[in-house]
Kinemage of the C-alpha trace (Angstrom):
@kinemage 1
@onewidth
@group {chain A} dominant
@subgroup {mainchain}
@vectorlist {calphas} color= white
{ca unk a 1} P -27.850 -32.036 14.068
{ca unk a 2} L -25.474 -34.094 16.526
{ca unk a 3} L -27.272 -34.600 19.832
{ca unk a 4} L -26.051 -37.849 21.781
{ca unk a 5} L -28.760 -40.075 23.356
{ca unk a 6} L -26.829 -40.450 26.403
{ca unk a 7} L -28.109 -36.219 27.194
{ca unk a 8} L -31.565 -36.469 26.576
{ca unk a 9} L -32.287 -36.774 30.431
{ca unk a 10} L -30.109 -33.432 31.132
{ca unk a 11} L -31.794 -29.794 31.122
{ca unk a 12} L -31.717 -26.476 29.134
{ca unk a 13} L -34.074 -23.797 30.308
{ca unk a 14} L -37.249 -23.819 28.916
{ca unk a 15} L -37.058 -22.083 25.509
{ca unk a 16} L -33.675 -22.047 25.588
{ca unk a 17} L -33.334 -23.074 21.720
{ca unk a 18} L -36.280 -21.051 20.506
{ca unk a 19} L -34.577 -17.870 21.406
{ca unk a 20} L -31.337 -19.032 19.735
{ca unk a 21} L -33.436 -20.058 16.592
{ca unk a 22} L -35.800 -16.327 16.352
{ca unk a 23} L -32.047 -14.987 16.786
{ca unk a 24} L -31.161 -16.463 13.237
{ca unk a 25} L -34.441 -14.969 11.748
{ca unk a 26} L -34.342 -11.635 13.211
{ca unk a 27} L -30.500 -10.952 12.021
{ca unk a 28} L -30.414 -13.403 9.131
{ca unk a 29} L -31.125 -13.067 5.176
{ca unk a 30} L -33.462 -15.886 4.874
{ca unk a 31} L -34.310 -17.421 1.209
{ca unk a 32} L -35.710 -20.220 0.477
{ca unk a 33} L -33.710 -20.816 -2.651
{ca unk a 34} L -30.658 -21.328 -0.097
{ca unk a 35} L -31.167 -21.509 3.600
{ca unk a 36} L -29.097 -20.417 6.487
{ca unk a 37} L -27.878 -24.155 7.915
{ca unk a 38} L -27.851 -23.987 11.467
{ca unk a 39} L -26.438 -27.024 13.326
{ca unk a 40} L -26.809 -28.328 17.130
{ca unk a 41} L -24.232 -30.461 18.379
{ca unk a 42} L -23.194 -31.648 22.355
{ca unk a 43} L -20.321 -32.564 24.399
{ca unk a 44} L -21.032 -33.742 27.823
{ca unk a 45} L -21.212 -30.538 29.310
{ca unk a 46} L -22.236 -27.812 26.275
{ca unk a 47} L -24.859 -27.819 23.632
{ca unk a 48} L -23.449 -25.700 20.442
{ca unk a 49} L -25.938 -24.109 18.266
{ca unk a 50} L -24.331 -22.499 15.072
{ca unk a 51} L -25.894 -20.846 12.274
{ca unk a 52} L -23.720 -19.224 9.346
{ca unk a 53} L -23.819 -15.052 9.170
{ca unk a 54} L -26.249 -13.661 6.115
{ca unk a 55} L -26.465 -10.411 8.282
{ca unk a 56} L -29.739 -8.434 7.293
{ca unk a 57} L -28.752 -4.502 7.148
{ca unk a 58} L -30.019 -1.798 9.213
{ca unk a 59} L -31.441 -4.276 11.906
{ca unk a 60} L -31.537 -3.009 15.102
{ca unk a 61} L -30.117 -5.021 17.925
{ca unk a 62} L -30.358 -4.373 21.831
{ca unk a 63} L -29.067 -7.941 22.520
{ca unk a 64} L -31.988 -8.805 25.070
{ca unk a 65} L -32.688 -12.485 23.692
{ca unk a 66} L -29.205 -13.572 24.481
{ca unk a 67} L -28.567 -11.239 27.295
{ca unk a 68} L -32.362 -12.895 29.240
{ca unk a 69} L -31.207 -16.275 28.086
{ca unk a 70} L -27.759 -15.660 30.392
{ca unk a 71} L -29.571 -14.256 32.670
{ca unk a 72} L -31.929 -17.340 32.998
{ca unk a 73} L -28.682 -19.941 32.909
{ca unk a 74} L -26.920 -17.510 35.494
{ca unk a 75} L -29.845 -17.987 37.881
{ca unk a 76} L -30.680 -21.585 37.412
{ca unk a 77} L -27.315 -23.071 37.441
{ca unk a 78} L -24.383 -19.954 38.239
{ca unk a 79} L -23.212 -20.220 34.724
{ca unk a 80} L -23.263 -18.574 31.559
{ca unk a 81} L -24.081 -19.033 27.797
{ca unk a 82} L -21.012 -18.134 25.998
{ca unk a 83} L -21.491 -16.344 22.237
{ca unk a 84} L -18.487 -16.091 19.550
{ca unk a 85} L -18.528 -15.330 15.875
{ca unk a 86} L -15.588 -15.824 13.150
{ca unk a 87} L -15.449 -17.601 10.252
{ca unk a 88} L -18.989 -16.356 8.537
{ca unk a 89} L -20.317 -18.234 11.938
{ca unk a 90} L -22.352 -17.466 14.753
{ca unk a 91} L -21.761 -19.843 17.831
{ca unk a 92} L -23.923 -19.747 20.936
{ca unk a 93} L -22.670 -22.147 23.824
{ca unk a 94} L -25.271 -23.203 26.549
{ca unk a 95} L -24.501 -25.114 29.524
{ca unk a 96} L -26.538 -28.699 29.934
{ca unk a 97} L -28.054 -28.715 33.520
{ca unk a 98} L -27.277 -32.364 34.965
């Protein structure tokens, strides 16, 4: 994980990361015998949480975790979390609050 120093006094909503991180165990293969990496990195205005894809099967989705985390960013600040996958990749972009 890449966080700079220089953001530690900035904001995410509270939780923010914990819903990103029961997001990678609800639609994840987890084994202990190899572990999904997930990595957190920053630029001055984004946090990027990534996790590779080991999608579980039959696991159903509504979407609400990511869709209440927008919701939360969309109220607090007027922006929103942005969410792309390629690559074997999952990539969830959240605005820092300054």
């Amino acid at each position: 994980n890449r966080i700079d120093s220089n953001i530690l006094d900035y904001k995410i909503p509270p939780l923010a990361l914990q819903v990103l991180l029961e997001n990678v165990t609800k639609h994840n293969k987890l084994l202990s015998s190899s572990p999904v990496k997930i990595s957190i990195e920053n630029t001055e205005e984004y946090i990027y949480f990534k996790n590779e894809l080991r999608k579980k099967e039959n696991v159903v989705s509504h979407g609400s975790g990511l869709s209440n985390l927008n919701k939360r960013y969309q109220m607090i600040c007027g922006k929103e979390i942005e969410i792309s996958e390629k690559n074997n990749e999952f990539c969830v972009k959240i605005p820092i609050i300054k």
